[in-house]
C-alpha positions in Angstrom: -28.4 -15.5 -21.9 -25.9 -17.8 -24.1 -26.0 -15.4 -26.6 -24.7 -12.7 -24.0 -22.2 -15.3 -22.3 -20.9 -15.9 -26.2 -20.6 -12.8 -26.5 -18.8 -11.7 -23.9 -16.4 -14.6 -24.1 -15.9 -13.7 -27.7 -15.0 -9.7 -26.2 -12.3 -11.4 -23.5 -10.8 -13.3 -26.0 -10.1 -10.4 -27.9 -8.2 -8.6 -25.1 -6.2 -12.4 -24.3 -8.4 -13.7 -21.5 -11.0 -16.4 -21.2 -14.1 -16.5 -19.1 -12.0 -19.7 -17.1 -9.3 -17.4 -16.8 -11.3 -15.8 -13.8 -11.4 -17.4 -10.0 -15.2 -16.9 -8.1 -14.1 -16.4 -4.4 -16.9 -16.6 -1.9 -16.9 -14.0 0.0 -15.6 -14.7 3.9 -13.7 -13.6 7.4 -10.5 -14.9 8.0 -7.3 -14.3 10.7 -4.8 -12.0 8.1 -1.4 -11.0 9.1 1.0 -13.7 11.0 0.6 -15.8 14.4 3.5 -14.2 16.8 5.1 -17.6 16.9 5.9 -17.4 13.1 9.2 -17.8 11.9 11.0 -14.6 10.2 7.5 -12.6 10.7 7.9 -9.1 11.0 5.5 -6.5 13.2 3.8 -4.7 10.8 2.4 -8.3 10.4 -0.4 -7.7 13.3 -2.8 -10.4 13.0 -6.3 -9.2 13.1 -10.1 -10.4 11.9 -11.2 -8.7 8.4 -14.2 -9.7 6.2 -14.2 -10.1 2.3 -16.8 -9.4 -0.3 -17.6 -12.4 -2.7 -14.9 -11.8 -6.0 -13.5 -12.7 -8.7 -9.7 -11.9 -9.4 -7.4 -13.7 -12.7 -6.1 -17.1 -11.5 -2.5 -15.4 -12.8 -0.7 -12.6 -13.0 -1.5 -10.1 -15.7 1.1 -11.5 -18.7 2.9 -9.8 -20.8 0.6 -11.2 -23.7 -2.5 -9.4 -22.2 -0.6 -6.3 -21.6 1.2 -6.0 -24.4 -2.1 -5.8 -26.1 -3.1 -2.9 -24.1 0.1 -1.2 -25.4 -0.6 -1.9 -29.0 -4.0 -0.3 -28.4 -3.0 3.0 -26.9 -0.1 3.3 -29.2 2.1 3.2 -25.6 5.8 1.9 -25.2 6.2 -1.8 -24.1 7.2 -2.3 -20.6 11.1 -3.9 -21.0 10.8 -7.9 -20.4 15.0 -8.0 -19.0 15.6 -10.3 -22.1 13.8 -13.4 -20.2 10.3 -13.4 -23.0 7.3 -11.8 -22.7 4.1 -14.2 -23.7 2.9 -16.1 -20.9 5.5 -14.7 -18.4 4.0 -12.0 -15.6 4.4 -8.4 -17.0 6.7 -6.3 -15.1 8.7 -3.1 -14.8 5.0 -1.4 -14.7 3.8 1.1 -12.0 0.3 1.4 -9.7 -0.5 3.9 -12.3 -0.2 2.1 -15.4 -1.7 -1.3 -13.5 -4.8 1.1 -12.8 -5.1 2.8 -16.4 -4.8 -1.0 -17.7 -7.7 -2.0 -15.8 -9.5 1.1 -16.3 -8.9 0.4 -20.3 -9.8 -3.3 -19.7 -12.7 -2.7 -17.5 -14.2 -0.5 -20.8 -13.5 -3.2 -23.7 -15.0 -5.5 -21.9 -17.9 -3.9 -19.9 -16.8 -5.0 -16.7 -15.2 -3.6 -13.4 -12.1 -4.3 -13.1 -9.1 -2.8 -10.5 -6.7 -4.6 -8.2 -7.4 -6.4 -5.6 -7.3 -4.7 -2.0 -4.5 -5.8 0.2 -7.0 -8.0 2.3 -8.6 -9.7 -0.4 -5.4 -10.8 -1.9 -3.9 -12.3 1.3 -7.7 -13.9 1.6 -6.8 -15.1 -2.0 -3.6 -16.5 -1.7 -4.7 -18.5 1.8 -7.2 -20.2 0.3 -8.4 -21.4 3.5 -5.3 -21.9 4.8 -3.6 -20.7 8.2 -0.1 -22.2 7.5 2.9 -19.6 6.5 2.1 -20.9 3.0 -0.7 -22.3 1.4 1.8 -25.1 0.9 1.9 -25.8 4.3 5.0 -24.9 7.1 7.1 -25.0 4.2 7.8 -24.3 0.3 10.0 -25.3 -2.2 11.8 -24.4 -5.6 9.3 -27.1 -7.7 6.3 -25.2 -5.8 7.2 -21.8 -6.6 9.9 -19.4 -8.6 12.4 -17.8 -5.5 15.7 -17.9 -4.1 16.4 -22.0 -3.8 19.5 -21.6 -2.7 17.9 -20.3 1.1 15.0 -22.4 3.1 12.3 -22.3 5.0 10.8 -25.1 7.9 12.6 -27.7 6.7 12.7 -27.4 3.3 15.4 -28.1 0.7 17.3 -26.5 -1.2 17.0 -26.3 -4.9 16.8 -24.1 -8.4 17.5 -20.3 -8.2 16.2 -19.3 -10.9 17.0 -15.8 -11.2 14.2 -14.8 -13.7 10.3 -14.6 -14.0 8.9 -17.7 -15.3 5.8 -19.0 -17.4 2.7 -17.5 -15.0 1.3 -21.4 -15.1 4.6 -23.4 -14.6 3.8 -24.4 -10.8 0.4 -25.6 -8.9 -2.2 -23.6 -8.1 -3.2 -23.3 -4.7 -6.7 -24.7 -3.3 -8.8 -22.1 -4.8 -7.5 -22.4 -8.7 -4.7 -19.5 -8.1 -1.2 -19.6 -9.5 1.7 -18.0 -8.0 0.3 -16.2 -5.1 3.9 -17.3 -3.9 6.4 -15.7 -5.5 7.3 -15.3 -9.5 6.9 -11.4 -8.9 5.3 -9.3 -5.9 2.1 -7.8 -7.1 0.5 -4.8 -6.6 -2.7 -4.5 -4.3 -5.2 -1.4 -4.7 -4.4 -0.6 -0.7 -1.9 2.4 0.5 0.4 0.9 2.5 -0.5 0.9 6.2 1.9 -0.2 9.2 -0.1 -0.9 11.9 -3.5 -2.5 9.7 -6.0 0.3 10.9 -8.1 -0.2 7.8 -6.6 0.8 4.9 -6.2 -2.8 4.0 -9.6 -3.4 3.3 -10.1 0.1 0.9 -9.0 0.5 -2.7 -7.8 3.8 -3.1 -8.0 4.1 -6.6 -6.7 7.0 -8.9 -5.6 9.9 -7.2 -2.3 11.1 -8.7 -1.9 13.4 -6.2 -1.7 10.3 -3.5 1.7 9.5 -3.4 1.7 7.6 -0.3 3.7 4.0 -0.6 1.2 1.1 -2.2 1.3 -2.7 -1.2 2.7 -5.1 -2.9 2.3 -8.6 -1.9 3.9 -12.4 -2.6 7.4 -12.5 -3.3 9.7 -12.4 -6.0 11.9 -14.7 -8.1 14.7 -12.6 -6.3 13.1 -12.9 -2.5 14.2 -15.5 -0.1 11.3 -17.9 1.2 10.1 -16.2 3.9 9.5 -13.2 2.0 6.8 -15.2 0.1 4.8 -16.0 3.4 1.3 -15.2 3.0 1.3 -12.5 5.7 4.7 -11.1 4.0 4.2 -7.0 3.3 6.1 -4.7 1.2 5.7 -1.3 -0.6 6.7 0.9 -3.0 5.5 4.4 -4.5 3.1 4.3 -7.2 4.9 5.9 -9.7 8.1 3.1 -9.2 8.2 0.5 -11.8 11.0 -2.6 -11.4 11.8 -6.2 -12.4 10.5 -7.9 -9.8 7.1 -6.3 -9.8 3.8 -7.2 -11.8 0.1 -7.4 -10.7 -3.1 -9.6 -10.8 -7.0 -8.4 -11.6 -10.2 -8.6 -9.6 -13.3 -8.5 -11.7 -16.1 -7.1 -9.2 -19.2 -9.6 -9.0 -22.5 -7.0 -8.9 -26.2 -7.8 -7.5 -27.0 -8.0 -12.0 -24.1 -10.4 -12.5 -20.5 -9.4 -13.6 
């Protein structure tokens, strides 16, 4: 067995993770979308009861570090970085599709499953228990997250706009180890995009190229004002689209023989 757990840490490292890089979240039901009462919440926001399978998902964004040696390895062009460093800041300007073929890539070098997290399990994520508009509490501020300081939310002040992605472990992690659930960049989720939260939420729907119904993304930007980085906060984008202000996070699936 330490052999095997040597082993495998040996095979992460190779690929830029570390076995402590990865968050165990106990499986659960919790209330996801927003309380009517909530300030700047928007209807397709429907709160509702949904149940999560134990997981484990990357306690950052995917960087530009362990993506760029994805790149390398296929022989593929670099996704741009806007000038601001790649390294430990979130990759971006990368699509669904590539997100999925890095994981699929991943997945096999390491001898693990690995895919993005469904739209319900990051907003289980990201609360971490919590029922507030952010894990933070009714309110968030520049020196707890990278967003628009110059507009705030439930009292908060105003401070930095940053106007850039920053380092992916530059603010604290919320209750359950995670860092930036709240803004930094929106991330995509495995779920196609559904108004009204009939179920979709709760399904990963995988590679289909043919599928080019809008996928979720989820958090907040640099760029986004603060209530766009509510935990309930929803927006999409087709899966082919690739911009600045968009990166993604892994889930490493926990099976009945270990992970």
């Amino acid at each position: 067995m330490q052999r095997e757990k040597a082993h495998q840490a040996a095979r992460l490292l190779k690929y830029g993770l570390r076995e402590n890089d990865w968050i165990s979240i106990a499986g659960g039901s919790f209330l996801m979308g927003s309380p009517s009462g909530e300030k700047n919440r928007f209807e397709n926001e429907r709160q509702h009861e949904v149940e999560v399978k134990q997981f484990e998902i990357l306690k950052t964004p995917v960087t530009f570090a362990m993506f760029d040696i994805y790149c390398k390895a296929i022989q593929s062009s670099f996704p741009g970085d806007e000038t601001w460093g790649r390294g430990n800041r979130p990759v971006i300007n990368v699509s669904y599709w590539s997100a999925l073929e890095y994981c699929q890539w991943l997945g096999e070098k390491i001898d693990a499953p690995i895919r993005l997290p469904t739209e319900a399990e990051w907003e289980y994520a990201c609360r971490a228990g919590t029922d507030t508009p952010f894990w933070t509490g009714q309110s968030i501020s520049p020196d707890q997250a990278n967003f628009d300081g110059n507009y705030t939310y439930g009292g908060s002040e105003k401070g930095l706009s940053r106007g850039q992605t920053t380092p992916v472990d530059q603010f604290p992690a919320n209750p359950w180890g995670l860092h930036d659930m709240h803004g930094n960049v929106w991330e995509w989720c495995a779920s196609i995009y559904d108004e009204t939260y009939s179920g979709l939420e709760l399904q990963d729907a995988g590679f289909d190229y043919e599928d080019h119904r809008e996928r979720v993304v989820r958090g907040g930007s640099w760029h986004n004002v603060p209530s766009g980085l509510r935990s309930a906060s929803r927006n999409k984008l087709r899966p082919d689209y690739h911009y600045l202000r968009v990166g993604f996070r892994i889930v490493r699936e926990v099976t009945t023989n270990g992970v």
